[in-house]
Every structure is written in C-alpha cells, then in structure tokens.
N, C-alpha and C positions, 0 to 999 in steps of 0.2 A: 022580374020582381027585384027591388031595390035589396030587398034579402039578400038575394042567390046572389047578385053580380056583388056586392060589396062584402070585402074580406075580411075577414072577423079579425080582431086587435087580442093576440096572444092575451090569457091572461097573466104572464110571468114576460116580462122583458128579460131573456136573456143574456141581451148585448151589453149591460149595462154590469153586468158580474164578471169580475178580473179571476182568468182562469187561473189556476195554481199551476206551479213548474211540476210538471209530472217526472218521478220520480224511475228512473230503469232498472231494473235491478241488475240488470246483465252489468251495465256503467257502473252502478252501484259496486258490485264486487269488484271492480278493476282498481279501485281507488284504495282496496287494502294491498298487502302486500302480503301478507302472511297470515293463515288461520290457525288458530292454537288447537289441538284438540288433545283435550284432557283427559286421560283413563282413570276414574276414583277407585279402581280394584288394582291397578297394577302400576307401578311409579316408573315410567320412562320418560325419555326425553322426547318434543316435541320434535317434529321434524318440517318445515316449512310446504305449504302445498301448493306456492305461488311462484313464480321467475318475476314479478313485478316487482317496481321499484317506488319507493314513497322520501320524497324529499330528495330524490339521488341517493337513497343509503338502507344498507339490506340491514335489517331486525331480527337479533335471533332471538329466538321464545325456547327458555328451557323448565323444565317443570318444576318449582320450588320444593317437592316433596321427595323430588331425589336427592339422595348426599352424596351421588359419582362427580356432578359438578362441581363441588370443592375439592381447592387443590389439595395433593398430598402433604401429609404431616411432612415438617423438614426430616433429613436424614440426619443430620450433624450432628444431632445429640447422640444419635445410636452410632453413630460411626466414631465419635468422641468418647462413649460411655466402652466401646469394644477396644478401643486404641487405649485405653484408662484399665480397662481388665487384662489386656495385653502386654502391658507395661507393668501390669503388678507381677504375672505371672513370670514374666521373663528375670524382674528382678529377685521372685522367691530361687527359682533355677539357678540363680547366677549365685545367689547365699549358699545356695545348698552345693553347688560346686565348688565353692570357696569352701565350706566349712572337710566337702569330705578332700579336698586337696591338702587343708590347715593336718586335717587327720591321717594321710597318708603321710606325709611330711612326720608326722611327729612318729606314725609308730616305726617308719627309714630310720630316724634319728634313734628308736627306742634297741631296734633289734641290732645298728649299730655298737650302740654300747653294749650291749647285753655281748655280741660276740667278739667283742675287745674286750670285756670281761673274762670270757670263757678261755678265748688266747693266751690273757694276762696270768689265767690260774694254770692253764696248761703248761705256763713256760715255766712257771715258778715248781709244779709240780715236776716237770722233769727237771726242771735245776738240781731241786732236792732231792730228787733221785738219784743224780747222778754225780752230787755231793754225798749223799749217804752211801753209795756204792764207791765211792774215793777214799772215805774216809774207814769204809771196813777193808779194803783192799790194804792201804797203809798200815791200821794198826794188824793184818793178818801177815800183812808180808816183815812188821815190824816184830811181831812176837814170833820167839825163838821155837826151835821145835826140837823134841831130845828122839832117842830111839831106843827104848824100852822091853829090855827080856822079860817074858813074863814067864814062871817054870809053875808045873801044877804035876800032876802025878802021872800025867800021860806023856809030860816033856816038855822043853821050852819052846816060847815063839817071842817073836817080837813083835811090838806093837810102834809107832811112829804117834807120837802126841804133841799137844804144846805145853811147853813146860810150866806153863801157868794153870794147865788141866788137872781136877780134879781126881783121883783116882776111884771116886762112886762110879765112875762110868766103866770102870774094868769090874769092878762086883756086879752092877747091874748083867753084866756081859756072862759071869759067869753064874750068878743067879738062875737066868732064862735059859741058859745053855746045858744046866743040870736039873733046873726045875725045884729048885729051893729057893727057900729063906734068903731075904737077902744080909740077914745076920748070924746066917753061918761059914757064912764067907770071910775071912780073915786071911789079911794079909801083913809081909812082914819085909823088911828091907836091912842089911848085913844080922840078920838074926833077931831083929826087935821088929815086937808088931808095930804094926803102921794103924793110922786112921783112915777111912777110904776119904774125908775130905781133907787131907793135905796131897799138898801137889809135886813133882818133880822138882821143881824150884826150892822150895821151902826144906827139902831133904838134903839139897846141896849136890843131886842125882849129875851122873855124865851120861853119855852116850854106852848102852851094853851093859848097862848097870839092871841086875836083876831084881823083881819083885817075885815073892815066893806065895803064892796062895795055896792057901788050905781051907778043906771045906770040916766041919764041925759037925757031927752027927747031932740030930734034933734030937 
C-alpha cells in the first residue's frame, strides 16, 4: 500500500529552528570568582569561596554593614591632647617648685636676720652688763670706807661702812636685834644726838671714832 511504504512528512520541521547556546551551570559558576554571602542577623565579613580569577584580579567582598572595615580614628590628636596635659602638668610642678624654693629662700633669709638680731641684742646685753658691773666696781672701789665703834650697854663693836652710808642702817640693826621701835633707838656722836640719816662723811667722822646708842623705853 502506497500508505505503509511512503513516510509521513513531520508535522513541525525541526531543521529549520536555530537551537539556542545551552547554558552549563557548572561553566556557568566558573566565570564568577567570588560568592558574597550575606548574614542579615549577624554583621561579618564575607569571606571569598572561589580560588578563580576574573579579569586576572582577585575581588574582595566586605559587608558594608560592618564598621571593623574602616580605618582607625587617627592617634595624633590623643597623643597631642596627652603631650598638651603633660606639659601643662609639668609646667604647674615646676611653679610650685619655684614658688616653694622662692619660699624657703625667703624664710633662710628671715631666720637669718632674726638670729643676727638675737646676736646683736645679746652682745649689747652683755656689753651693758659688763659696763654696769665696771662702773659699780669703780664707784665701790672709788668710795671710801671708815671703821666705825659702835658702843651700846653690853659694849662696843665695830662696824666697817662707807662713809657716804647712812646710819638708818645701824637702827634698823639694832631695832630687829632688840625687837623694838625703830624710834626708840637713838643715837649720839661726841655727846650730841645724831640723826640716823646723816652719814660718816657729813659728821667729819675718822676711823675708831665712836657712835653711842641708846634705846628709849616705849
């Protein structure tokens, strides 16, 4: 039968449809070089999961949501701002050592003067002392001295004074020695009473020349 032996004519000519470049995917991935892969919960850096190479030159993928990737703050201002507190601090130190040196300086200089002062009074103090002890020694060894009988009712004695001495001082003697009055006590010199403030001098008295006391009943 003409059926059976002739061959039926495709309904669709397929020779005629230009096949498309089929696509590999294996090829496919060899053409990147690096897969980024992204964690939205956690911020790290990507790390490359390919040794390939695209154009001759390796890609680094870093995740823009980390801030380890930028660089560090400079140092210079902190190390500037520390050498600036450094220098102020060294200069307060160096005032305050200056001031308490200014201060030791002055209170040297203070306690100086103060014991050249102390010196100054001490020498003039013993100057004067050893001028007022010159000058009692001259008028003592300058004023004359008499030697003096004194006769009372139990007998005579002598007494050794300076002839510019007063004779209250033989009353008072004989006052406290009998326990009287000191104005019952009278005395007398060649037979005339005497005053107890006139002196040896003043009577014209020598050496052995007698004063006669008498005591006055109260």
């Amino acid at each position: 039968m003409m059926d059976e032996t002739e061959e039926l004519e495709p309904l669709f000519d397929y020779s005629r449809v230009q096949p498309l470049n089929p696509i590999d995917l294996d090829d496919d991935l060899d053409d990147y070089e690096d897969v980024i892969c992204v964690d939205s919960k956690k911020r790290k850096i990507s790390q490359a999961v390919g040794n390939e190479k695209t154009n001759g030159k390796r890609v680094t993928v870093v995740d823009i949501e980390d801030d380890d990737w930028l660089p560090p703050p400079p140092k210079i201002a902190s190390n500037a701002q520390k050498t600036i507190d450094e220098d102020s601090t060294l200069k307060k130190l160096r005032l305050k050592k200056q001031e308490l040196a200014s201060f030791a300086e002055s209170a040297k200089e203070l306690l100086k003067d103060v014991e050249e002062s102390s010196k100054l009074e001490i020498d003039n103090s013993l100057q004067s002392s050893v001028v007022g002890v010159d000058e009692k020694s001259t008028e003592h060894s300058e004023r004359a001295k008499i030697v003096v009988s004194v006769q009372d009712k139990d007998g005579t004695k002598q007494i050794r004074m300076f002839v510019d001495d007063k004779f209250e001082r033989i009353v008072k003697t004989y006052a406290e020695k009998i326990k009287c009055n000191l104005k019952q006590i009278v005395l007398s010199f060649d037979g005339d009473k005497i005053s107890s403030s006139e002196t040896p001098a003043s009577l014209g008295m020598e050496d052995d020349d007698i004063i006669g006391v008498h005591v006055k009943s109260s």
